[in-house]
C-alpha positions as CSV (number, residue, x, y, z in Angstrom):
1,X,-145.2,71.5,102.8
2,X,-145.7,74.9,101.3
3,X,-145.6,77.3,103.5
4,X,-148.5,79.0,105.2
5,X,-149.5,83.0,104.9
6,X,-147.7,84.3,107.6
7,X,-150.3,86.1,109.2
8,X,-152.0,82.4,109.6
9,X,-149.5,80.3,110.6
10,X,-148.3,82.5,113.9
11,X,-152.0,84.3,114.2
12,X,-154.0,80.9,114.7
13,X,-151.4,79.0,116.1
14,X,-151.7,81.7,118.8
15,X,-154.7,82.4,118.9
16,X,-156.3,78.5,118.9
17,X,-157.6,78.2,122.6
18,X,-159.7,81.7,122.0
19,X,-160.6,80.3,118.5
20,X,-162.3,77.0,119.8
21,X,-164.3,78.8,122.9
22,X,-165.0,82.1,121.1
23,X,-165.7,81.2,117.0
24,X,-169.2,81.1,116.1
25,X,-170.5,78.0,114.6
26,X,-172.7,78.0,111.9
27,X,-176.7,77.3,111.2
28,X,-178.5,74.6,111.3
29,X,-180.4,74.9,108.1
30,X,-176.9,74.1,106.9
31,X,-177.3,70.8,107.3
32,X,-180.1,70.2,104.5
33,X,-178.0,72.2,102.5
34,X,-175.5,69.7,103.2
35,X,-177.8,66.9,102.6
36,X,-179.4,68.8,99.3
37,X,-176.9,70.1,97.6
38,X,-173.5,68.1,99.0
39,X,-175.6,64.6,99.0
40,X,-173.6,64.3,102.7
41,X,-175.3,61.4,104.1
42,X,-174.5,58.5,106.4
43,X,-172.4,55.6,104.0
44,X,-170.2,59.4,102.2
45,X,-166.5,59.9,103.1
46,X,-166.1,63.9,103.5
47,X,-163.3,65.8,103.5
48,X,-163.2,68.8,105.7
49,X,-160.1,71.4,104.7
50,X,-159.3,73.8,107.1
51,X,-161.2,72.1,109.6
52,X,-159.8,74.4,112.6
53,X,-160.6,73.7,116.1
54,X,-163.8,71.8,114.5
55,X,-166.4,74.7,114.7
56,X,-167.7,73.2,111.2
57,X,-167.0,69.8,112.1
58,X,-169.8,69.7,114.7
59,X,-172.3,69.9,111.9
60,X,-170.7,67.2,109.9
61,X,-170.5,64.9,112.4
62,X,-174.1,64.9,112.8
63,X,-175.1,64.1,108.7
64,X,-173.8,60.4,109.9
65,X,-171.0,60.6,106.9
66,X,-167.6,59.7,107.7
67,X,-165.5,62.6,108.3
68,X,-161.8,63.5,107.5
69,X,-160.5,66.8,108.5
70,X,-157.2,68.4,107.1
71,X,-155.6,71.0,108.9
72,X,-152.3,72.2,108.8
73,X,-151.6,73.9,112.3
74,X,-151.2,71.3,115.4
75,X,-152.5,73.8,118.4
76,X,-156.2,73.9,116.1
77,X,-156.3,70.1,115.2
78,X,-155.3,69.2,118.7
79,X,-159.1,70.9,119.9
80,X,-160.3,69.3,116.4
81,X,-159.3,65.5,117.9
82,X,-160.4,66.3,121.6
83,X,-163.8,67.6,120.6
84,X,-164.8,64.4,117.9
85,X,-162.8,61.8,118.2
86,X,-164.6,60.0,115.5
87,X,-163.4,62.3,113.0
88,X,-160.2,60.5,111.1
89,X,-157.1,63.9,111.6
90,X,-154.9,64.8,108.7
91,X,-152.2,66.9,109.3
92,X,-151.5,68.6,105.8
93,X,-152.5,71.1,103.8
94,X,-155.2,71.8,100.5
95,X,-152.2,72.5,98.2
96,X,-151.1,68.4,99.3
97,X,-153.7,66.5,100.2
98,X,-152.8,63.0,102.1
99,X,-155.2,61.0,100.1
100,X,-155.8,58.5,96.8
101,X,-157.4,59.7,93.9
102,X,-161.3,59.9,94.2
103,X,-161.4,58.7,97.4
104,X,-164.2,61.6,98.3
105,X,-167.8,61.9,98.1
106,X,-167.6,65.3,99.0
107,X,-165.1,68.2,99.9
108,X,-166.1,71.0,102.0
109,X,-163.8,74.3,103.6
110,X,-165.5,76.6,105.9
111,X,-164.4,80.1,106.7
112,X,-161.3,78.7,105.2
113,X,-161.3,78.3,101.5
114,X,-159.9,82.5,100.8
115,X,-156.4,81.2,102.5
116,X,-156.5,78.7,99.7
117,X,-157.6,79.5,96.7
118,X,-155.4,79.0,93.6
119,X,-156.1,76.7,90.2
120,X,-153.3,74.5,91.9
121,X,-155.7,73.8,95.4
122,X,-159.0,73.0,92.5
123,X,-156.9,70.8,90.4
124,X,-155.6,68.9,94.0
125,X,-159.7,69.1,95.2
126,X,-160.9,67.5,91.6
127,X,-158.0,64.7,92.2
128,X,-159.0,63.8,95.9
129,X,-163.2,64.0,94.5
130,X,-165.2,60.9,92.7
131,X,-166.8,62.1,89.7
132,X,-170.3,63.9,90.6
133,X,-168.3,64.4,94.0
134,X,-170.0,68.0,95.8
135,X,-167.4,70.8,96.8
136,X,-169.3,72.9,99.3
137,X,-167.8,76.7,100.2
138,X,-168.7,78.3,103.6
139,X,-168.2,81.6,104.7
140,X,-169.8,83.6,108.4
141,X,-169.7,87.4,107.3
142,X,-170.4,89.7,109.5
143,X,-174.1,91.7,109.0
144,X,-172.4,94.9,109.0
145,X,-176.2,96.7,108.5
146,X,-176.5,96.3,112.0
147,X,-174.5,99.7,113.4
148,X,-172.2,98.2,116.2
149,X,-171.1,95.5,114.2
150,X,-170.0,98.0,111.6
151,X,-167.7,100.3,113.9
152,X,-166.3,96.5,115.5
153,X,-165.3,95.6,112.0
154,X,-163.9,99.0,111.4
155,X,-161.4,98.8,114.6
156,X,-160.2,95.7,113.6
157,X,-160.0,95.8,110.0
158,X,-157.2,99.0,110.7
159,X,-154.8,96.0,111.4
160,X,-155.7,93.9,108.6
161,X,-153.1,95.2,105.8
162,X,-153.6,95.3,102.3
163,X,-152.4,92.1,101.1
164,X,-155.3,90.4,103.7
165,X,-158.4,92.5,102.3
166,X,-157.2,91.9,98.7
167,X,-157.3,88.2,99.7
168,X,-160.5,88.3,101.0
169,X,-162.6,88.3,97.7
170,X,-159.8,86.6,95.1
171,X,-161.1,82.7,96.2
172,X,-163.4,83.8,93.3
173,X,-160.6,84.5,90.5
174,X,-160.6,80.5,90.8
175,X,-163.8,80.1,89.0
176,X,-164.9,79.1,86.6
177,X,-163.0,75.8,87.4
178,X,-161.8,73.4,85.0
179,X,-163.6,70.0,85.8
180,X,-166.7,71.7,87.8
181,X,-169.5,72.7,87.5
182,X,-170.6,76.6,87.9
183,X,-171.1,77.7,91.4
184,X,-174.5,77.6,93.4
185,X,-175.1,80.3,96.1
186,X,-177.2,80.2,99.5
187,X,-177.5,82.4,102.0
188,X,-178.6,82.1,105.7
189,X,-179.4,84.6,108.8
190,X,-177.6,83.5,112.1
191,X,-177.0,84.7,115.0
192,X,-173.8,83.5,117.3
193,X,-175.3,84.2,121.3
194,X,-172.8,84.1,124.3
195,X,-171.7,86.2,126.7
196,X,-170.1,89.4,125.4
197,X,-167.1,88.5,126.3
198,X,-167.1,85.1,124.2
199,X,-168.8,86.7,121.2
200,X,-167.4,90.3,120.4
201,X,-164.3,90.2,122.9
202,X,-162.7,86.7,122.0
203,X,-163.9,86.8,118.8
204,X,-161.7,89.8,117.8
205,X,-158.6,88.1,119.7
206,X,-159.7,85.3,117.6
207,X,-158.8,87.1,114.0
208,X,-155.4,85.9,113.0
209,X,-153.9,89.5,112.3
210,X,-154.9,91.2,115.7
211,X,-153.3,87.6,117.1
212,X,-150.4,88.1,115.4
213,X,-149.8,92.0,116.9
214,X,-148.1,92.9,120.0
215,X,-149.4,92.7,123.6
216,X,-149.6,96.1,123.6
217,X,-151.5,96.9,120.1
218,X,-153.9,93.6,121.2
219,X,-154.7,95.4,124.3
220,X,-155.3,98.9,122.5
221,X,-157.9,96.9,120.1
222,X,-159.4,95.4,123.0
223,X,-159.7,98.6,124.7
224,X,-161.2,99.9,121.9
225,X,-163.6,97.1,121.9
226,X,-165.2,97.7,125.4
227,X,-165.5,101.3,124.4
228,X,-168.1,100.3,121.9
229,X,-169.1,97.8,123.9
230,X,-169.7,100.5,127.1
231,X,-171.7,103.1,124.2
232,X,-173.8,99.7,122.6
233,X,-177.0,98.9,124.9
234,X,-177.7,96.0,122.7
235,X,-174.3,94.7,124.5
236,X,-174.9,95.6,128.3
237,X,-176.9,92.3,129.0
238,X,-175.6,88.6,128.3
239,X,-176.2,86.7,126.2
240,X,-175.9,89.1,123.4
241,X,-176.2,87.9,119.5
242,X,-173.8,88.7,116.8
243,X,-175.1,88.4,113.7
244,X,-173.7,87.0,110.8
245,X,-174.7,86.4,107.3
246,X,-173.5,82.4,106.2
247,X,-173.2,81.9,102.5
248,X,-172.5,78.7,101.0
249,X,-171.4,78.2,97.2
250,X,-171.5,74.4,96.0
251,X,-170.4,72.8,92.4
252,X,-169.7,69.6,91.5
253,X,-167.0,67.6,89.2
254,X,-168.4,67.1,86.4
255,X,-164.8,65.6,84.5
């Protein structure tokens, strides 16, 4: 296998128990998106890359398609098969992936496809797709309008490091695409509720590079954290709601 970014093989492997209770998941007007604009329906075979701990799957397994989720790190797939155990596992990765040629109706990454993203992974996703096959894009971003959510973002980003921000936009240097069509984007509000320890507190031991510090620098970013926390009155009483801004982007091969 090639081998993972550094920062995401240790930092979810580490961080996959914290990942599965404290993620958010994703709206539910995804779902005719899914339907719309993926054509995931009950009799489709869907490939889910960088399924995770299943946080997307959920919502797959309720279109009634049959599911098939690749994921290369053990600790995430294991919550993967425990939570849907209808879903088929594949233990691989998007550069490699364990299956025939068009032998997909659809392919679809969530909060996943920026780890990814080269001409090799599109010419490996057109491959695996059937012509007219849907490739669906997912991403939770934080709504940094909202004030708290932008000093939270600012604490954590410090440990990000410069090759991860540059990452974080370059999934687009991969379109065009040859064999695709041009990208389609939608955008949702959502809000991810829970108990403030769930939703700000596990969520930022959830991010793969404060996973992959020290005890003692992920203890100085959680301190940090319940400082804003203590000064945010919008986080004194549970549940609290983080919100997010979900886009989805969605072409199709087209050759």
């Amino acid at each position: 296998m090639i081998p993972l970014h550094p920062v995401a093989a240790t930092g979810f492997d580490r961080a996959a128990d914290v990942y599965a209770t404290s993620r958010p998941g994703y709206p539910d007007a995804i779902v005719d998106w899914m339907r719309d604009r993926l054509g995931i329906a009950p009799g489709r075979t869907v490939l889910e890359i960088g399924a995770g701990t299943g946080k997307f799957t959920a919502l797959l397994v309720g279109t009634g398609a049959d599911i098939l989720a690749l994921e290369p790190i053990a600790a995430m797939l294991d919550h993967l098969v425990a939570g849907f155990p209808g879903v088929r596992p594949l233990v691989g990765q998007a550069e490699a992936i364990p299956l025939p040629d068009a032998s997909v109706d659809a392919v679809v990454c969530a909060t996943a496809f920026h780890w990814f993203a080269t001409p090799a992974v599109m010419a490996e996703i057109r491959r695996v797709l059937r012509i007219g096959g849907a490739l669906g894009l997912v991403w939770n971003l934080r709504d940094e309008s909202v004030g708290w959510v932008e000093q939270l973002s600012a604490r954590t980003n410090a440990h990000q490091g410069t090759a991860l921000r540059e990452r974080a936009d370059a999934w687009r240097d991969v379109f065009p695409a040859e064999g695709f069509s041009p990208l389609e984007e939608s955008e949702w509000p959502y809000a991810h509720l829970g108990t403030v320890e769930d939703v700000v507190v596990g969520r930022t031991l959830s991010t793969s590079f404060i996973a992959t510090l020290s005890g003692e620098a992920r203890a100085e970013v959680v301190s940090q954290v319940r400082d804003l926390i203590a000064a945010t009155p919008a986080l004194q009483h549970d549940p609290v709601a983080f919100p997010y801004v979900t886009k989805g982007y969605d072409c199709r091969r087209i050759g």
